[in-house]
C-alpha positions as MATLAB code, in Angstrom:
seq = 'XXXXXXXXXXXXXXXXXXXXXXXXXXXXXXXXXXXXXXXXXXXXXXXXXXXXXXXXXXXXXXXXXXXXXXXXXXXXXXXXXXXXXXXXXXXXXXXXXXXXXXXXXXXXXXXXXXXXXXXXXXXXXXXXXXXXXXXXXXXXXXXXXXXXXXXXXXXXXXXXXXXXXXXXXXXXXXXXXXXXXXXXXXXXXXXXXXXXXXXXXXXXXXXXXXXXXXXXXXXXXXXXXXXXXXXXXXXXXXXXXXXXXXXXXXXXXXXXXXXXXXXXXXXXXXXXXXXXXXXXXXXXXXXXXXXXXXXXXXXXXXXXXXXXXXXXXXXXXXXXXXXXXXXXXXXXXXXXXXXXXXXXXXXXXXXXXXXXXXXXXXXXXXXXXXXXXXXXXXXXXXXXXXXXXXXXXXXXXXXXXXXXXXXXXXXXXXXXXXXXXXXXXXXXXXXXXXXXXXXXXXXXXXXXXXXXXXXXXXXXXXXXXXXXXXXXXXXXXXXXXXXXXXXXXXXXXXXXXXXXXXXXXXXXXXXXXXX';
ca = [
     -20.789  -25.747   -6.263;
     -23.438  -23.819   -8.388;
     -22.069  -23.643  -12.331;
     -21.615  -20.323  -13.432;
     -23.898  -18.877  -15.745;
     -23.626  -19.505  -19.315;
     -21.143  -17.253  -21.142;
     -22.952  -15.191  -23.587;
     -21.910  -13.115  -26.963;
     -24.711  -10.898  -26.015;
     -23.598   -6.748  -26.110;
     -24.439   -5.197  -23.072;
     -24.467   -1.566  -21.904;
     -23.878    0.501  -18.341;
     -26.343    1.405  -16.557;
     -28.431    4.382  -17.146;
     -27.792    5.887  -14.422;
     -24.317    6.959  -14.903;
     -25.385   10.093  -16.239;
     -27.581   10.699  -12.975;
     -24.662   10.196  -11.250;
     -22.066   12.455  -13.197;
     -25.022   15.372  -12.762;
     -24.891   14.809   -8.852;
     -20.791   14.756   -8.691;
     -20.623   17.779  -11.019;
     -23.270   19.660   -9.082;
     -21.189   18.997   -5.992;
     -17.885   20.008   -7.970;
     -19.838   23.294   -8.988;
     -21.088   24.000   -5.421;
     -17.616   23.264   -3.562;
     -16.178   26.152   -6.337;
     -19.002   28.401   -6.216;
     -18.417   29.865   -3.002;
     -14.918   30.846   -3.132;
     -15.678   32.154   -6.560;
     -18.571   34.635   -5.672;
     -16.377   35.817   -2.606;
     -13.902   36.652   -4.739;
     -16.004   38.025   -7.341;
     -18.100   40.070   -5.115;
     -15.142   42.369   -4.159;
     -15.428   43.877   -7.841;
     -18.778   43.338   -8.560;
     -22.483   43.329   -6.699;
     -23.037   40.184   -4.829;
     -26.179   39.460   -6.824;
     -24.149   39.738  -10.090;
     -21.462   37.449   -8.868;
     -24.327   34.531   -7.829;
     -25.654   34.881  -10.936;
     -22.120   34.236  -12.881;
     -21.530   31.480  -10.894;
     -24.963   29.794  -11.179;
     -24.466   30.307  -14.699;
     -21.177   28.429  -14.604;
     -22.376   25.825  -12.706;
     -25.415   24.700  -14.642;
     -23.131   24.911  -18.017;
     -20.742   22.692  -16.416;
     -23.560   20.072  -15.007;
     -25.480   20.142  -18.470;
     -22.038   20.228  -20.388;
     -20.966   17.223  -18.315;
     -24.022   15.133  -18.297;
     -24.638   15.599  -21.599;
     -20.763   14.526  -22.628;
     -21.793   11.519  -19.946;
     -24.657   10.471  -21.900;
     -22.747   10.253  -25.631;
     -20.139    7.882  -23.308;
     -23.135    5.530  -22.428;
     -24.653    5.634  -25.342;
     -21.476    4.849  -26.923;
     -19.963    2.292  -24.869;
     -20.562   -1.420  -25.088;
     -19.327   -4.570  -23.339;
     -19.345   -8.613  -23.439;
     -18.114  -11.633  -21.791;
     -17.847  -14.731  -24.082;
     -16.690  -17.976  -23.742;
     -12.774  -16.766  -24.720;
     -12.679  -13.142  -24.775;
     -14.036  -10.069  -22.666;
     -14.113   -7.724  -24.770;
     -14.921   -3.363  -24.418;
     -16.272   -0.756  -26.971;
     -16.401    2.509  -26.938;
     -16.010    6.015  -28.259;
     -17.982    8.550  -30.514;
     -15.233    9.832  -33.582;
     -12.557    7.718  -32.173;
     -14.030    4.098  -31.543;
     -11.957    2.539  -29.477;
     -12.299   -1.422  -28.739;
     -10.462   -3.490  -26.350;
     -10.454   -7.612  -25.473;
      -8.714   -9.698  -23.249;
      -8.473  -13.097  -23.315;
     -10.601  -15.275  -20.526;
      -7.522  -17.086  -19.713;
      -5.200  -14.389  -18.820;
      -7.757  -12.119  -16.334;
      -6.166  -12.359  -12.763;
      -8.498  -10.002  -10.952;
     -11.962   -8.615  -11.193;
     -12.214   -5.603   -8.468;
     -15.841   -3.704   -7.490;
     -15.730   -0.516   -5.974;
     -18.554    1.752   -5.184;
     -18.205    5.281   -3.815;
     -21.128    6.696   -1.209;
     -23.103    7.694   -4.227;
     -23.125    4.401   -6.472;
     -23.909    2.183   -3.103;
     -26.865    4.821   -2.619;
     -28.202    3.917   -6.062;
     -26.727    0.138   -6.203;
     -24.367    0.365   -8.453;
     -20.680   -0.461   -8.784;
     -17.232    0.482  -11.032;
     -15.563   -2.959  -12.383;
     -12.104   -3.475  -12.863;
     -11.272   -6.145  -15.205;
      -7.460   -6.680  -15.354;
      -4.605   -9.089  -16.002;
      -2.418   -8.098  -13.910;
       0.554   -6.786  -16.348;
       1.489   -3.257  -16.086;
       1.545   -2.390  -19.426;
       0.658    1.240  -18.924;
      -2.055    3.306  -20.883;
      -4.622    0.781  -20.126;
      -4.229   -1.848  -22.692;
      -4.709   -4.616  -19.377;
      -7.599   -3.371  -17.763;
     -11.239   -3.127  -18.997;
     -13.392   -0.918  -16.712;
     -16.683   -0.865  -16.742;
     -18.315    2.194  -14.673;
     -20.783    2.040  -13.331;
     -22.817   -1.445  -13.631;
     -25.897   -2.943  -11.656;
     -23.898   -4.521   -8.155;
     -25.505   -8.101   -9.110;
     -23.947   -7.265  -12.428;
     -20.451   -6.868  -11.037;
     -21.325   -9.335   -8.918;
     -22.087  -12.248  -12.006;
     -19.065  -10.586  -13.737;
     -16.763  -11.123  -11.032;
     -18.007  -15.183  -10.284;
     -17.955  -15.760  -14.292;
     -14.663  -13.818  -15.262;
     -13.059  -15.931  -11.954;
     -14.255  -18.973  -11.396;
     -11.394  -22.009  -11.893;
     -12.439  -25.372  -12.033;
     -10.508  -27.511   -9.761;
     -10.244  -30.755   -8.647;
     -12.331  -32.199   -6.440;
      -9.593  -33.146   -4.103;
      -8.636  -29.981   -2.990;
      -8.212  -28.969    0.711;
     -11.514  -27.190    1.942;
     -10.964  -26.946    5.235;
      -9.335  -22.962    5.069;
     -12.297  -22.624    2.675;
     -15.071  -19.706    4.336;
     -14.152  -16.451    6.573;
     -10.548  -16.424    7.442;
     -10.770  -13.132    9.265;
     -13.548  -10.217    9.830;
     -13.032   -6.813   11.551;
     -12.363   -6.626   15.139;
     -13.485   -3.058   16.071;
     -10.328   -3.395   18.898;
      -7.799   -3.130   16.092;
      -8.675    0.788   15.876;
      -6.242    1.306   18.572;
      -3.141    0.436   16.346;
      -4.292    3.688   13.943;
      -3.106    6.517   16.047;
       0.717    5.033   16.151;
       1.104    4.565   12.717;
       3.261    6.851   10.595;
       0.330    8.718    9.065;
      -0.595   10.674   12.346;
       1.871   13.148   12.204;
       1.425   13.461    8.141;
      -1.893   14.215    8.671;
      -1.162   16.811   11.477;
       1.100   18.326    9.929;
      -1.587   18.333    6.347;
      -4.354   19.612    8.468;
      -2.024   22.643    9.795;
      -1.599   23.462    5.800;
      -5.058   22.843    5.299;
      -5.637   25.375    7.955;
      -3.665   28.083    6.453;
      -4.494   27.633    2.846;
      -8.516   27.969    3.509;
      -7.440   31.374    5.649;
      -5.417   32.591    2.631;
      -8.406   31.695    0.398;
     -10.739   33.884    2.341;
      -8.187   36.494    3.131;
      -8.219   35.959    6.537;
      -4.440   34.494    6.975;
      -2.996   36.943    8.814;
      -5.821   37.546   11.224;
      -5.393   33.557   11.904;
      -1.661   33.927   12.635;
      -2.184   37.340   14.581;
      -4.835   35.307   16.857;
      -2.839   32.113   17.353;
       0.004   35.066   18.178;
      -2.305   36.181   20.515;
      -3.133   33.292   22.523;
       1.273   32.438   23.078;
       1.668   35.968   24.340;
       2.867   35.184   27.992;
       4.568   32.089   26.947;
       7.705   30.719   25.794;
       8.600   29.956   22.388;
       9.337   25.838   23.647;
       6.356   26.135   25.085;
       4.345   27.636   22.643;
       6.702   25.288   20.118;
       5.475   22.101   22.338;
       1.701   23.008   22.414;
       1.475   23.417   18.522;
       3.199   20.124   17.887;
       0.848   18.380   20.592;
      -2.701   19.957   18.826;
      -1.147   19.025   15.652;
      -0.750   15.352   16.693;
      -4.327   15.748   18.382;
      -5.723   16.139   14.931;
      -3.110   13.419   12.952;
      -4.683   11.521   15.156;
      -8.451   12.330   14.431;
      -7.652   12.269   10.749;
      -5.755    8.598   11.558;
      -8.870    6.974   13.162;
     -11.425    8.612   10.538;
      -8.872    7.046    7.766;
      -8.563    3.459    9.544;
     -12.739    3.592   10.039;
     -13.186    4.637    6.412;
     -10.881    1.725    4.592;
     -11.478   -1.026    6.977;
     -15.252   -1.158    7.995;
     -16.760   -4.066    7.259;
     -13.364   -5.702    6.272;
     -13.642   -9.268    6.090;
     -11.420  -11.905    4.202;
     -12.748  -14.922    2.795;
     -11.546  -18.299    0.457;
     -14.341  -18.833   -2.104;
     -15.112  -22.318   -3.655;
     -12.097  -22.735   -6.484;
      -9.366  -20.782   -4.423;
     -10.267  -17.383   -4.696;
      -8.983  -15.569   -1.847;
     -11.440  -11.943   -1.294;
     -11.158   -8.897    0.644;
     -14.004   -6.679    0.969;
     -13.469   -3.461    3.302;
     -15.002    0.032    3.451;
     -17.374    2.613    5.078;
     -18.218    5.225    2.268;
     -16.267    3.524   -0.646;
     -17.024    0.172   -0.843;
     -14.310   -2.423   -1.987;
     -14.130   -5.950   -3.027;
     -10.986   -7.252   -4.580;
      -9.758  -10.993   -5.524;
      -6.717  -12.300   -5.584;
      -6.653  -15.859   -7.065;
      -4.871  -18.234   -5.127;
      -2.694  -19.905   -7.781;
      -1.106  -16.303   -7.896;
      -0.251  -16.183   -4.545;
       3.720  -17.361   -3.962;
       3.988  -15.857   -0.194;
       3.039  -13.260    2.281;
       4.448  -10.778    3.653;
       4.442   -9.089    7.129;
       4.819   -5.615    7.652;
       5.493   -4.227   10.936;
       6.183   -0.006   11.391;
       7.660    1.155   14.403;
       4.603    1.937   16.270;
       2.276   -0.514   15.424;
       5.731   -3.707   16.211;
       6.043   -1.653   19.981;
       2.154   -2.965   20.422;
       2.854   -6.343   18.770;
       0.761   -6.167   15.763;
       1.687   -6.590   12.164;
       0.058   -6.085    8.574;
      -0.708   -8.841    6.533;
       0.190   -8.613    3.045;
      -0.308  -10.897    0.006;
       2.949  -11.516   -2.455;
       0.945  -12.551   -5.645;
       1.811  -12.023   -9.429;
      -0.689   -9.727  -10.805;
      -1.730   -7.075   -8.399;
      -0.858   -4.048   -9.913;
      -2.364   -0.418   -8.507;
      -4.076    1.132  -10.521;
      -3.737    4.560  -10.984;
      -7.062    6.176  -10.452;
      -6.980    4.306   -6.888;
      -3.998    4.953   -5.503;
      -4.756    4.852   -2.081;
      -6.473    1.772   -1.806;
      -4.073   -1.019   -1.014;
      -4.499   -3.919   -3.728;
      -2.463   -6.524   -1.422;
      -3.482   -6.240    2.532;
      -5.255   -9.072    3.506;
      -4.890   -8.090    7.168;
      -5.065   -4.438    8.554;
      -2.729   -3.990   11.401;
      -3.652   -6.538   14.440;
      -1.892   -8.524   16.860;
       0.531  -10.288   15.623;
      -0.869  -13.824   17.005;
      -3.610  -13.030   14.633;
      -1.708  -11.963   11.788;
       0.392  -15.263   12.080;
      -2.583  -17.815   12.128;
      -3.615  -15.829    9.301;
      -1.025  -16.302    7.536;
      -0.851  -19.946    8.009;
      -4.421  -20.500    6.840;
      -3.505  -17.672    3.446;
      -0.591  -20.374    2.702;
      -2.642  -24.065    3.732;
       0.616  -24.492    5.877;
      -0.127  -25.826    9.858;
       2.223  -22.897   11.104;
       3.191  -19.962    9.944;
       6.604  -19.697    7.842;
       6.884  -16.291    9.138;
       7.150  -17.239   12.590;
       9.606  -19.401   12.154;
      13.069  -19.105   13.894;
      15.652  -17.279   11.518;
      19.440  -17.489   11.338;
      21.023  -14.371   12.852;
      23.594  -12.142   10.600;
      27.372  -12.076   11.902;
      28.733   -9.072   14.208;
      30.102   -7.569   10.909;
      26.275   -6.796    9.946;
      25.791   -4.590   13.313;
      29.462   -3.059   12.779;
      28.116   -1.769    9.613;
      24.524   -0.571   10.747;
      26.668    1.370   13.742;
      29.277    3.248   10.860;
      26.099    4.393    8.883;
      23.747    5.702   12.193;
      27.047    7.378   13.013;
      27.992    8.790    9.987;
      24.130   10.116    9.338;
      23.687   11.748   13.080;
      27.181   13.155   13.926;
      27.290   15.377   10.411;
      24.435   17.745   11.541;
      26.139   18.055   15.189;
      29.141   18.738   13.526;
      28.293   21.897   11.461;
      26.051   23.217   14.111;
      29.019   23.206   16.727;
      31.376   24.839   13.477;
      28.587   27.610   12.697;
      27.715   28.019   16.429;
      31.649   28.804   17.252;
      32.068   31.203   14.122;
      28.229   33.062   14.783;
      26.751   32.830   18.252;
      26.477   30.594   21.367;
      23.123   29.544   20.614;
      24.140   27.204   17.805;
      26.845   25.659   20.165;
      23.589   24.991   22.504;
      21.917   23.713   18.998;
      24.810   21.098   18.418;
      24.776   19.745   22.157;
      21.031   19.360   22.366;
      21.561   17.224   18.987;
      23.838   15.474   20.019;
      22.347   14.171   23.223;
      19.035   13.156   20.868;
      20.064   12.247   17.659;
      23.433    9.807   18.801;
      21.519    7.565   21.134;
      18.606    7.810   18.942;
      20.722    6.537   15.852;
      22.712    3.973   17.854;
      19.224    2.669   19.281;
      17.729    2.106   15.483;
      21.081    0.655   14.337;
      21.190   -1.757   16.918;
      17.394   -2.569   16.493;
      18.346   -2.515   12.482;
      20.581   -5.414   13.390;
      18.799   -7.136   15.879;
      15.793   -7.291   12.709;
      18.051   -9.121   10.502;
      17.644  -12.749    9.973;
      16.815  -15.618    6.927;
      16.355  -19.398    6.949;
      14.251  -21.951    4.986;
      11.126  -23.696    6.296;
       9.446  -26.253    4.515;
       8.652  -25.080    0.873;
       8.970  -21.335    1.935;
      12.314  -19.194    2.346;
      12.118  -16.226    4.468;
      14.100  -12.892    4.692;
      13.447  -10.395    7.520;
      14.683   -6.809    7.877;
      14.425   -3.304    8.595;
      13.952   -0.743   11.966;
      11.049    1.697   11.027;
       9.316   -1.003    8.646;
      10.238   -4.460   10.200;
       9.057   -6.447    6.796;
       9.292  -10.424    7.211;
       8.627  -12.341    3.844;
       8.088  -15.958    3.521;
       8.238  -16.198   -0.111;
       7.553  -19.894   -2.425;
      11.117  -21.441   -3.056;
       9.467  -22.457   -6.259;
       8.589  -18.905   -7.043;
      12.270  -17.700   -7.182;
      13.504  -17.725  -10.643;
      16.834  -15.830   -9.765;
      19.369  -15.187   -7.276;
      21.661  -11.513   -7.621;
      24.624  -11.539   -5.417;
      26.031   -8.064   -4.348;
      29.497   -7.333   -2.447;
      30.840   -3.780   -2.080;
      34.802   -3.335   -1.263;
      33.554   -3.215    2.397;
      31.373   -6.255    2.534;
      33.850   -7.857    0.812;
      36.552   -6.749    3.642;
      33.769   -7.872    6.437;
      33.380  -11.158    5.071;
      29.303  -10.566    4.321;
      27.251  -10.203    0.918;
      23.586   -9.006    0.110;
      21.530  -11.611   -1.943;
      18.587  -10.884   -3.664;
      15.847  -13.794   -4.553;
      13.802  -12.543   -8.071;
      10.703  -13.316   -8.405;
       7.564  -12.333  -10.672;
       5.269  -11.911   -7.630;
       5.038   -8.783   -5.422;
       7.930   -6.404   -5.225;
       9.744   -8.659   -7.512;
      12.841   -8.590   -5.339;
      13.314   -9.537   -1.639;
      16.793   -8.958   -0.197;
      19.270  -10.956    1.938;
      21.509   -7.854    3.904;
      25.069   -8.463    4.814;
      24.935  -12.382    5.524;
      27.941  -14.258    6.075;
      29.260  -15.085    2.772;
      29.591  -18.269    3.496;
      26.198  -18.973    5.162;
      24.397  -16.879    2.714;
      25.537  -18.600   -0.281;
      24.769  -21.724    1.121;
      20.987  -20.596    2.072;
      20.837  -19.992   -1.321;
      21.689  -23.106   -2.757;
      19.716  -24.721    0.020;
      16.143  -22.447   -1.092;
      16.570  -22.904   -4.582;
      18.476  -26.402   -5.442;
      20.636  -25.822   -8.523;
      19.914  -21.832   -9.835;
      23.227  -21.138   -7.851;
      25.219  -24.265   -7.851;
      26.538  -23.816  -11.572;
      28.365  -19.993   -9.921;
      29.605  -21.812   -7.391;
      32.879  -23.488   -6.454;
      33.177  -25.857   -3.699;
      36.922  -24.671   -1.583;
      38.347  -27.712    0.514;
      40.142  -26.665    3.184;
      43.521  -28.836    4.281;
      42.208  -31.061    7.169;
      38.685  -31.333    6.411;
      35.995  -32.477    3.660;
      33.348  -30.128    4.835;
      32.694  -27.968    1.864;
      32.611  -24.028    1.713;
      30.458  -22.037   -1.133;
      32.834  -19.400   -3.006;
      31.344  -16.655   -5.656;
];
């Protein structure tokens, strides 16, 4: 392995170019703006006259901005030494930031259309605490890419011992262009339908032309009936969820590919107009987790995802996912990959669960029950006090929404399961989102035990591992209370045992687990 660079003490600045690029996204700000603006202003005022306001605006704003940018360079000031990383910055209010060497977790490039045009990336220095307000994170943006580049290789690199397994070391996965065809049954396809129909609306009321778009869409349902016309609009609306689901998936996961680097740094870099590259070290990671929604489970694919301490969102990057190591594939492929994440020879998360009691189902039955008859109910009351139409309201309902629910709680219950498999415990649940977590038994640190008056009468309890990685909390639903208390005394050897009490019955030895 190459040694890293030599730390230095040296103070460095951004590149130069940030203030060519805050000109460029300003001037595209100003131009997106402009036109609205000048057709609203030109209803009051010569069109000439209203260009020249807004031109005026714009180059205020792009000299205003630029010139604010360049102070910020100017200002701003960064090193890496051999303890510290440390961040100055500000003009009346100097503001300067460190963190210590030893407690960075993640170093994360990203680089929108414009900074990969001119080479350069945003870093994101963090520790991985969610502090709020910033005190964890030092970003630098923009820098040089073979500056966030050294950064990222110096700021990350772990010395380890020689011995360590390299065979998982390299590519563990790169983009299959196939997987595209798990996009359009995801959950975001009729979000984004239903978005773009808003979208639609808003841009007519902008330009004052929203009731000429409703009279023409009125127009072209005339002759037909309202569950037609009803039927068509949902169907064009899902047409363009669709569109808007397979430019998403192409625009995150292009050029995805996953990778172990020397010293057990596990890296995902992904995108089509925004670059990505983030690192998750693998002495962080305590389990992964596999997600499968509705759609994408009915084609047999799941989502990889990584259950690490340390990988908090951040903020201004909301939608980028910080843990998926795997975008939805088949669920073969998420499994090997899995395997290989953990160094294991299979797959903890394919391994065969212990099924939850009848009492579990009983109860996933009451609440689909109790959530789809309601709405039947007080259409049926309303349609017998107003008009036969509701009456027709309730039935339709009711022949949808009470197989539907009784489908999802049986599916619910089918879902459930937990066991223990080598140094890995694993919980599975859930109908919509089927999640399935193989989580380090040495990464639990605590074990909360919940029982309502009605689990208590069933004879089941909900347990709940704690943990500092991921979610923080992975759940147990309705086990037998016997069985689940003993899985958790199994995963965890003596965090439970001291809350326990060990019930003999009269004509045997074997040993039952009490709260």
């Amino acid at each position: 392995m190459t040694p890293p660079p030599a730390p230095t003490e040296d103070w460095r600045r951004l590149d130069r170019r940030t203030v060519l690029v805050t000109a460029a996204v300003l001037a595209g700000v100003a131009g997106g703006a402009g036109l609205p603006t000048v057709l609203g202003l030109s209803g009051s005022m010569p069109l000439w006259q209203a260009v020249g306001w807004v031109l005026a605006g714009a180059v205020l704003l792009v000299a205003g901005g630029s010139a604010a940018d360049y102070v910020r360079w100017r200002r701003t000031r960064y090193r890496v030494g051999a303890e510290r990383a440390e961040l100055r910055t500000g003009l009346l209010l100097v503001k300067r930031r460190s963190l210590a060497r030893e407690r960075i977790r993640s170093v994360d490039l990203t680089a929108n259309v414009l900074l990969r045009v001119l080479g350069l990336v945003k870093v994101r220095i963090g520790t991985g605490e969610n502090t709020g307000g910033g005190e964890s994170t030092l970003e630098l943006d923009p820098v040089s890419r073979a500056e966030g580049e050294r950064l990222r290789r110096e700021l990350l690199d772990r010395r380890v011992p020689a011995a360590q397994d390299t065979r998982h070391d390299g590519a563990l996965a790169v983009l299959d262009p196939r997987w595209i065809r798990y996009a359009p049954v995801s959950f975001l396809v009729p979000l984004l339908g239903g978005a773009a129909a808003g979208a639609v609306m808003q841009v007519s009321q902008w330009f004052g032309a929203q009731g000429e778009v409703i009279a023409w869409v009125g127009d072209r349902f005339r002759d037909t009936s309202l569950l037609w016309t009803v039927v068509v609009l949902v169907l064009l609306a899902a047409l363009a969820g669709t569109v808007g689901a397979l430019g998403l998936w192409v625009e995150m996961w292009w050029n995805y590919r996953l990778e172990r680097e020397p010293g057990g740094t596990l890296r995902v870099r992904r995108g089509l107009f925004t670059g990505r590259s983030i690192s998750i070290e693998e002495r962080r990671l305590r389990g992964v987790e596999l997600v499968e929604p509705l759609g994408v489970r009915a084609c047999r694919a799941a989502r990889v995802d990584a259950v690490a301490t340390g990988l908090v969102k951040d903020d201004d990057d909301k939608h980028a996912d910080h843990k998926t190591l795997l975008p939805p594939a088949p669920r073969a492929i998420a499994d090997r990959l899995s395997a290989q994440v953990l160094r294991e020879p299979a797959a903890p998360t394919g391994a065969p669960l212990t099924a939850h009691p009848r009492a579990a189902r009983s109860r996933r039955l009451r609440w689909a029950l109790g959530t789809a008859v309601p709405p039947v109910a007080v259409l049926a009351v309303l349609g017998a006090a107003l008009t036969p139409v509701l009456l027709l309201a309730a039935a339709v309902c009711a022949l949808v929404l009470v197989p539907l629910a009784v489908l999802l709680a049986l599916d619910a219950y089918r879902n459930l399961g937990h066991g223990v498999t080598g140094d890995y415990l694993v919980t599975r649940s859930g109908t919509l989102r089927r999640t399935t977590v193989a989580l380090q038994r040495g990464g639990v640190i605590g074990w909360t035990v919940k029982q309502s008056v009605f689990q208590r009468r069933a004879g089941v309890l909900t347990l709940t591992a704690t943990t500092a990685a991921g979610a923080g909390a992975y759940d147990v639903y309705d086990a037998d209370e016997s069985e689940g208390l003993a899985f958790a005394a199994e995963a965890v050897p003596g965090l439970l045992a001291p809350f326990l009490e060990r019930k003999r019955p009269f004509s045997t030895t074997s040993g039952e687990y009490r709260s």
